[in-house]
N, C-alpha and C positions, 0 to 999 in steps of 0.2 A: 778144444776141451781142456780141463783142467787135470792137472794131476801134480801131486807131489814127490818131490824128487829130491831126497837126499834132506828132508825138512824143508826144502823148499816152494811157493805153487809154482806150476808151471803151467804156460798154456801150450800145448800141441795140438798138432792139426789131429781130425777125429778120422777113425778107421785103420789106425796105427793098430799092429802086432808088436809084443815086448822086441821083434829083432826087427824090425824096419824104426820103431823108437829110438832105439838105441843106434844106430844108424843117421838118423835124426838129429842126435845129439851129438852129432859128430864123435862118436866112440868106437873103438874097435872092438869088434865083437870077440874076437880069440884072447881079447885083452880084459874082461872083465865079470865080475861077479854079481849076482842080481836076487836081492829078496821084492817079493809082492803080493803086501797087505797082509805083511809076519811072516812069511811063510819062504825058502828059497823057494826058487822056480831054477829046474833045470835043463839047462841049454838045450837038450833038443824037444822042450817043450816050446821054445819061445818062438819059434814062426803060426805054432796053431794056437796062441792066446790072443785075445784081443786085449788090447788098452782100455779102458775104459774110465769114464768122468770118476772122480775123487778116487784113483786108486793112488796108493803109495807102494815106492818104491823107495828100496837102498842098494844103489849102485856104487862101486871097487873097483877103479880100474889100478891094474898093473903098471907100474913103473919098470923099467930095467933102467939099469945103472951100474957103476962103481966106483 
């Protein structure tokens, strides 16, 4: 399926949840921030959402550094 990510399309496989996506994307999940389709989505929302064709999202992942 298709979804955009970050302005981007992407194609992911279908039957994705926002936390198995993200997973997907090789990202850490304690590492980042998630709006989808305007809206944040919070964290212990994202195992019971599904992904779904044209949604968007805007993903943050955390750095650490100094």
């Amino acid at each position: 399926m298709t979804v955009v990510i970050n302005g981007e399309r992407t194609e992911i496989p279908d039957g994705l949840n926002v936390a198995t996506m993200i997973e997907y994307l090789c990202l850490s999940l304690d590492r980042v921030a998630l709006e989808r389709n305007l809206d944040i989505l919070p964290r212990p929302r994202w195992k019971e959402t599904p992904v779904q064709s044209n949604d968007t999202f805007e993903i943050v992942h955390f750095v650490g550094g100094g």
